[in-house]
VOGU-3710 file (C-alpha; in Angstrom, 3 decimals, decimal comma):
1> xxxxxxxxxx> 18,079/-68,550/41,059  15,932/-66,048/42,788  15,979/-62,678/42,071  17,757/-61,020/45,552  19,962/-57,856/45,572  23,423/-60,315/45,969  22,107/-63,090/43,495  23,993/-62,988/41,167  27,346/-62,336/43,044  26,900/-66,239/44,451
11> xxxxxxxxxx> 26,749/-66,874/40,214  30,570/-67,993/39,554  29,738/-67,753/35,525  28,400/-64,413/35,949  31,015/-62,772/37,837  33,646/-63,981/35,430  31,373/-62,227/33,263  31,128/-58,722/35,136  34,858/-59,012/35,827  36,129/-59,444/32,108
21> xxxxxxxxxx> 33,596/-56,600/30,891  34,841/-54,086/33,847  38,242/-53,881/32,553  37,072/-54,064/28,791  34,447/-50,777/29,882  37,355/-49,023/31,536  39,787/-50,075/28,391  36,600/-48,480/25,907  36,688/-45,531/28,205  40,393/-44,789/27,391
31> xxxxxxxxxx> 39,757/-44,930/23,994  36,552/-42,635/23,835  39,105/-39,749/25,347  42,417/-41,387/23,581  41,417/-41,337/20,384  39,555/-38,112/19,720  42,827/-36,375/21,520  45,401/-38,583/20,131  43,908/-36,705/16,856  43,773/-33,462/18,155
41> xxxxxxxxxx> 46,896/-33,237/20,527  49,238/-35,285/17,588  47,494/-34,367/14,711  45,938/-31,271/15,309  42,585/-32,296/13,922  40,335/-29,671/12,909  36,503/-30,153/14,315  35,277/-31,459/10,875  38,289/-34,465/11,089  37,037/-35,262/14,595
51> xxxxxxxxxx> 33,447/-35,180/13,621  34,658/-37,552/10,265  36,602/-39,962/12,848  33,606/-40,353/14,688  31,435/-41,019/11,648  33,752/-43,273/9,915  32,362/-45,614/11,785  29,173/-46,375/10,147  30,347/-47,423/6,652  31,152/-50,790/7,778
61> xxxxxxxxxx> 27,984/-51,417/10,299  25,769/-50,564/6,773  27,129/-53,587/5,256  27,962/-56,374/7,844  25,741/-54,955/11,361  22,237/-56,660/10,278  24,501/-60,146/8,921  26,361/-59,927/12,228  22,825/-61,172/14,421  22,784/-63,996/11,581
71> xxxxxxxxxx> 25,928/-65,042/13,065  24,944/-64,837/16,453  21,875/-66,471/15,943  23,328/-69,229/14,182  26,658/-69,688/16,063  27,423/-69,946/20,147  27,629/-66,225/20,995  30,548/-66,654/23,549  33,184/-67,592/20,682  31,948/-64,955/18,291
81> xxxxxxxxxx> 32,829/-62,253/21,692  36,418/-64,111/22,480  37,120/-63,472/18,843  35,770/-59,589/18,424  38,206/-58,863/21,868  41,214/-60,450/20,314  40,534/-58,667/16,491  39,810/-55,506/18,365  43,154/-55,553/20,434  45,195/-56,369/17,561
91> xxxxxxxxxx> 43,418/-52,889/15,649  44,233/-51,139/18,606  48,216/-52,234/18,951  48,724/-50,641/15,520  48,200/-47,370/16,331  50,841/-47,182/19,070  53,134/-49,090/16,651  52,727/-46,567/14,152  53,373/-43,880/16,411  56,666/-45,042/18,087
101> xxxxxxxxxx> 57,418/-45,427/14,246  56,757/-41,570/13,488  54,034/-42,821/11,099  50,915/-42,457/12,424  48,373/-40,513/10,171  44,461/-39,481/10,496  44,295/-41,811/7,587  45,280/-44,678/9,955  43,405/-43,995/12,643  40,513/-43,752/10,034
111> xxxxxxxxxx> 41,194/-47,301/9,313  41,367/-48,734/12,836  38,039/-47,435/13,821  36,190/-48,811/10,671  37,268/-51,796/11,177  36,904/-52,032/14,999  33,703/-51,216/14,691  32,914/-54,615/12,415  33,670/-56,293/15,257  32,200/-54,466/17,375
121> xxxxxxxxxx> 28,931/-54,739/15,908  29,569/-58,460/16,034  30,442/-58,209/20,063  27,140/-55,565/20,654  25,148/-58,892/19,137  26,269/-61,198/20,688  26,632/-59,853/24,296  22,912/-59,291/25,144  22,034/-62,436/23,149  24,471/-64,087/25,595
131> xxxxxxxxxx> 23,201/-62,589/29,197  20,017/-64,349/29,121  21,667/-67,336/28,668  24,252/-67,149/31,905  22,014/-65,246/34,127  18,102/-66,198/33,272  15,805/-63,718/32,079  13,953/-63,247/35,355  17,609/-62,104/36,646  17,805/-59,424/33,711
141> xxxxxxxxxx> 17,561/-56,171/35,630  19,662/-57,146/38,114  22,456/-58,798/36,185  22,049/-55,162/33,519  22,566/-53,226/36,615  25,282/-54,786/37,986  27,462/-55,108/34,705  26,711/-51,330/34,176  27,476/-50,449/37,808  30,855/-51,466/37,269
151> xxxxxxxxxx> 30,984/-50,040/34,217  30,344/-46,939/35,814  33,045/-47,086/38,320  35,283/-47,853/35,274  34,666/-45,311/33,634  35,425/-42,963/36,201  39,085/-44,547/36,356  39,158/-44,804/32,493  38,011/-41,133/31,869  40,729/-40,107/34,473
161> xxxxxxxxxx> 43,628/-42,193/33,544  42,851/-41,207/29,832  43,217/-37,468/30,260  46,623/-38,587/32,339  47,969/-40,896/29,878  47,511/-38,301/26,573  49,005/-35,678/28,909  52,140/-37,151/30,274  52,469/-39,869/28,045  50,601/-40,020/24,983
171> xxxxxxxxxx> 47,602/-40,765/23,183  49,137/-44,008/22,048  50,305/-45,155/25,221  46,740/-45,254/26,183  46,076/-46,735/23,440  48,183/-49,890/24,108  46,356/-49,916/27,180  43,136/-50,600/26,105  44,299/-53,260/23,783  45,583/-54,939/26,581
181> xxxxxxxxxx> 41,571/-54,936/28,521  40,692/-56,399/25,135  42,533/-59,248/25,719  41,741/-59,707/29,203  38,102/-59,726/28,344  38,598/-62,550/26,138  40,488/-64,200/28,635  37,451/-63,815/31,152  35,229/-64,785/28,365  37,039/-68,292/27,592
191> xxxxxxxxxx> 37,041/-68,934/31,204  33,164/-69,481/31,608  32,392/-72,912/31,172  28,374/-72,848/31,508  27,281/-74,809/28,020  25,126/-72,482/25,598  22,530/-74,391/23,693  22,971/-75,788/20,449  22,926/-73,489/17,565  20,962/-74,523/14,943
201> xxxxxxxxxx> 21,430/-77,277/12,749  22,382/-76,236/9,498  19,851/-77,918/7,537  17,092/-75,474/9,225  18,641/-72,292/8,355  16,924/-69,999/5,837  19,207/-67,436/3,523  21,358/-65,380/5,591  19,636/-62,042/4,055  15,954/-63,272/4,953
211> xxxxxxxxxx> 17,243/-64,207/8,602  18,576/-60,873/8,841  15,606/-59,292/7,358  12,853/-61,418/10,187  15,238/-59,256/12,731  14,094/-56,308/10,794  10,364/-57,345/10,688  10,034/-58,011/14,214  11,317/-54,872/15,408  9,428/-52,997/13,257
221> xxxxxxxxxx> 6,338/-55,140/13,309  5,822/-55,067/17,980  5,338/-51,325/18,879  7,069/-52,053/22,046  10,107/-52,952/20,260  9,909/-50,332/17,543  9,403/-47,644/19,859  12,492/-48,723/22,527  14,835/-49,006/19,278  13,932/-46,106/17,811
231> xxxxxxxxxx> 14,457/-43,902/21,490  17,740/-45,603/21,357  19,129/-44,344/18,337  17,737/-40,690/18,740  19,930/-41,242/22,124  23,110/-41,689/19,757  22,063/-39,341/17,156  21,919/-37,300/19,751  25,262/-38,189/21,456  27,347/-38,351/18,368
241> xxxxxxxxxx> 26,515/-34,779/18,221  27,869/-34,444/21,745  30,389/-36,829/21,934  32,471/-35,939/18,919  32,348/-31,541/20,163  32,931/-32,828/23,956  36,463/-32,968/24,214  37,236/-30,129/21,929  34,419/-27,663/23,560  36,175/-28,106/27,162
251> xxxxxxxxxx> 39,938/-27,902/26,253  40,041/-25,424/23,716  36,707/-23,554/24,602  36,775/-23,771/28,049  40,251/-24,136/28,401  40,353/-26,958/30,904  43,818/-28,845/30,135  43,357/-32,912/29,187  43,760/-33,990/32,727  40,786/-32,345/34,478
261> xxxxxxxxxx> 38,829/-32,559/31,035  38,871/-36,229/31,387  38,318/-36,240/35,329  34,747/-34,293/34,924  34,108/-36,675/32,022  34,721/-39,804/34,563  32,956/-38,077/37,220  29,772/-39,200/35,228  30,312/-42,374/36,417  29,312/-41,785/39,493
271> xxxxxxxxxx> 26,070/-40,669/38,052  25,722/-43,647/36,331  26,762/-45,733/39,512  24,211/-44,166/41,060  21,491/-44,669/38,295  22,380/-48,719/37,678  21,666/-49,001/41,431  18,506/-46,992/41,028  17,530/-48,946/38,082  15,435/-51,221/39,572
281> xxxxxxxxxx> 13,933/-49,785/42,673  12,809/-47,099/40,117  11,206/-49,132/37,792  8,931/-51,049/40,667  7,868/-47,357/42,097  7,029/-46,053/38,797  6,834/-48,447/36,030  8,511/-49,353/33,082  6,925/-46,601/31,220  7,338/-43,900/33,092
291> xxxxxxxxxx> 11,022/-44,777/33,865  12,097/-44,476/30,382  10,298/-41,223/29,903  11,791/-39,967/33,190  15,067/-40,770/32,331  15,581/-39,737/29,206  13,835/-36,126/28,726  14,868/-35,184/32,735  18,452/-36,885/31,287  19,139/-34,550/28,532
301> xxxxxxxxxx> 17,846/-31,643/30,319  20,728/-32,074/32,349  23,026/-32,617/29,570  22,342/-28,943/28,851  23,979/-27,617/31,180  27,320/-28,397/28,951  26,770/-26,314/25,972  25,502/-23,604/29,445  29,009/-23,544/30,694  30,981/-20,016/30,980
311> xxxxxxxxxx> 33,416/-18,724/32,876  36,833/-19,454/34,770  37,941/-23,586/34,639  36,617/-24,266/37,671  32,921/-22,414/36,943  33,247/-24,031/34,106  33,844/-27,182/35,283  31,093/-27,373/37,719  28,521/-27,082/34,886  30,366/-29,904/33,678
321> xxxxxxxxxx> 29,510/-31,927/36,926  25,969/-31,293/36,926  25,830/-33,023/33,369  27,900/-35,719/34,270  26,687/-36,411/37,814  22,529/-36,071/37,441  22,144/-36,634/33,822  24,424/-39,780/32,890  22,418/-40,871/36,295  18,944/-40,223/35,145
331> xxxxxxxxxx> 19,885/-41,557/31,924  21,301/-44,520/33,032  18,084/-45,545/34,401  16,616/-45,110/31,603  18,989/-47,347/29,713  19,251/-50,471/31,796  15,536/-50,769/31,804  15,439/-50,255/28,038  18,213/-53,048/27,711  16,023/-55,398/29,752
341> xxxxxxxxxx> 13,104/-54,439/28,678  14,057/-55,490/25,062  15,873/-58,675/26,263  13,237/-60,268/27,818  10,452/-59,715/25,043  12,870/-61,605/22,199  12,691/-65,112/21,950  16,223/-66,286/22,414  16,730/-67,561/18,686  15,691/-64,195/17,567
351> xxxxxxxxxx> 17,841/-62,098/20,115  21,167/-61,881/18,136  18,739/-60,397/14,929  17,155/-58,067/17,341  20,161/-56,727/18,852  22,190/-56,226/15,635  19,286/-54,323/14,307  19,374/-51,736/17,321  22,783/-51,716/16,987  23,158/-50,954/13,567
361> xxxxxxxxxx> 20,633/-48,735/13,410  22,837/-47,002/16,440  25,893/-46,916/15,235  24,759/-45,594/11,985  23,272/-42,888/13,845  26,213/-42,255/16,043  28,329/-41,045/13,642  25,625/-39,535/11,554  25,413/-37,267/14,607  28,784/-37,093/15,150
371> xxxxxxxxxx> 29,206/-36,049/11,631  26,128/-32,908/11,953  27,980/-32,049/15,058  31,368/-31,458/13,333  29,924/-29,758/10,849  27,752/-27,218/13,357  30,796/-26,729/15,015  32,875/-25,951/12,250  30,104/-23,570/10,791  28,350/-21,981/14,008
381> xxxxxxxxxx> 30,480/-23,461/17,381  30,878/-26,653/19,394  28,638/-25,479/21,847  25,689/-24,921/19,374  26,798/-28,764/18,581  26,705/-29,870/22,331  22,914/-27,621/22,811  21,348/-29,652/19,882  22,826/-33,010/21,377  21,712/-32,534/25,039
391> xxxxxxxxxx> 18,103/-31,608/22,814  17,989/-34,450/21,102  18,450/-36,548/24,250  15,495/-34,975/25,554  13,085/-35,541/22,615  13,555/-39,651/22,408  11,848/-39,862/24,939  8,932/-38,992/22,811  9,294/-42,547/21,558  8,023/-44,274/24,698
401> xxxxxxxxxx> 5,087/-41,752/25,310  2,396/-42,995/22,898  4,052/-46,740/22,874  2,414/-49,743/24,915  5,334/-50,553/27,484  4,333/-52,876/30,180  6,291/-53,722/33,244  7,880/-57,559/33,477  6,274/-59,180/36,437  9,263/-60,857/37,103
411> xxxxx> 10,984/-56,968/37,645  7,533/-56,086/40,083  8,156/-59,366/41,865  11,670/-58,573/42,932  12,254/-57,347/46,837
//
């Protein structure tokens, strides 16, 4: 298939695919708003509980994230995905149950996001394992840019609609709703009847801990791959920060009320629409290199001008914009070239490994962030929280300065 602009559009397998993953993206969008004000708005959480509900995360990544890319590696990565959806949906139903119930408790929703995020670390290895497989890796870029693109425009509508749904519904409501995308990207996912190569056989496996340790050793052994995973977790150290003081810094700080809070927030995905589109022109004019510096340190510059904003709502607001709108675009650049990039330098028996290990080593730092942030803005303020975030963003970039990063010639090649 060559690598055109509409490729991957005439690829039936592929647009099941993008379709499946565009509701699941806006379903994950509800949640990322849902959850952190279902807590606040039902449970009056304090800023150290939502910090906590962010970090709660990571205790269950530590022990199964680097055994999940064993999995993948040794099963067919589209059942392991069909499977995280439906587990995922079912975690998500109980919170609404609970609720209509009159017994939903921080402890619960504790619970559900531990566990969702086992099999989400499962899902996170799996799915870039699986791309290369449906699309081609000389189709990478493109098929990254298109799957984010849509993700974009879902996130504008999930950002929106969650802000809606807490505010004249509830935060369980919305909740319900993103179980239901869960399901619907399984659905999409069970539909797609391109055969994956066989796994393999049994007999040539090693130990499931020294398979999960050669994902370990190759990313830390290739500079290119050490440096791109290590800028990606500063980028969720960094966002945990920002992420978990977010919500709470522009409804009770700025005052903004839950609706317009969470239509700024999905105003970022037009930024982000903007940047997947970008994504590859950018990379031919300047370079693989120079993309990812570009886009990260110019990215969190931007992302400053949260913890900048003053004022009435709608002065407020419009520093709000200029984060969402240049910086989630500059940084989405960044991102689908990273993604990519680390895609097409893994052998394909290795990828599952390779992933989990980012991914682990990401969602470990997510809430580790998340965590420091909840505690700065318990001790000093959320916006001294959301100015080390959009600082950290800037400084992973550092990663990719001294690192050898080459350009695919496959991405040069393309029109």
């Amino acid at each position: 298939m060559r690598s055109q602009s509409t490729g991957l559009w005439r690829h039936r397998e592929f647009t099941k695919l993008w379709a499946g993953q565009t509701v699941s993206v806006f379903g994950t969008m509800l949640t990322r708003i849902a959850l952190p004000l279902t807590a606040l708005l039902s449970l009056n959480s304090s800023p150290l509980q939502q910090g906590f509900l962010q970090a709660i995360e990571a205790g269950p990544v530590l022990v199964t994230g680097l055994f999940a890319g064993v999995w993948v590696d040794r099963l067919r990565r589209r059942p392991v995905m069909i499977t995280a959806d439906l587990a995922r949906a079912a975690l998500l139903l109980s919170i609404p149950a609970a609720a209509f119930a009159g017994a939903l408790t921080m402890g619960q929703l504790y619970i559900v996001a531990a566990a969702a995020s086992v099999f989400t670390s499962l899902f996170d290895a799996a799915y870039p394992a699986y791309l290369p497989t449906l699309v081609g890796r000389e189709n990478l870029v493109e098929g990254n840019s298109k799957l984010v693109a849509s993700a974009s425009v879902a996130e504008m509508g999930g950002f929106a609609a969650a802000g809606a749904l807490v505010q004249f519904l509830s935060g369980p409501i919305a909740m319900l709703v993103d179980a239901a995308t869960f399901v619907i990207s399984a659905l999409s996912l069970a539909w797609i009847r391109k055969p994956e190569p066989e796994p393999k056989p049994k007999q040539l496996r090693e130990s499931a801990i020294r398979e999960a340790a050669e994902g370990l050793s190759v990313v830390w052994r290739d500079p290119t791959l050490r440096a791109l995973v290590g800028c990606s977790t500063t980028i969720r150290l960094a966002g945990g920060s920002f992420g978990a003081m977010y919500m709470l810094f522009a409804v009770r700080d700025l005052g903004l009320s839950p609706t317009a809070a969470g239509v700024i927030a999905g105003c970022g995905g037009l930024g982000s629409f903007a940047g997947s589109v970008l994504a590859q022109p950018v990379l031919r004019r300047l370079g693989a290199k120079a993309t990812l510096i570009v886009g990260f340190a110019l990215g969190g510059a931007f992302q400053g001008f949260v913890p900048l904003a003053h004022g009435t709502a709608l002065k407020a607001g419009l520093f709000l914009l200029v984060a969402q709108i240049i910086g989630d675009g500059l940084m989405t650049i960044a991102f689908v070239n990273d993604v990519s990039l680390r895609q097409s330098l893994v052998p394909d028996r290795l990828l599952g490994r390779v992933s989990a290990t980012a991914n682990v080593l990401g969602v470990v730092a997510m809430p580790v962030g998340a965590l420091a942030g909840g505690i700065i803005g318990q001790l000093a303020s959320p916006r001294a929280a959301l100015a080390a975030g959009a600082i950290g963003f800037s400084l992973a970039s550092l990663w990719v300065v001294a690192a050898p990063i080459r350009t695919p010639v496959s991405s040069l090649s393309a029109p």
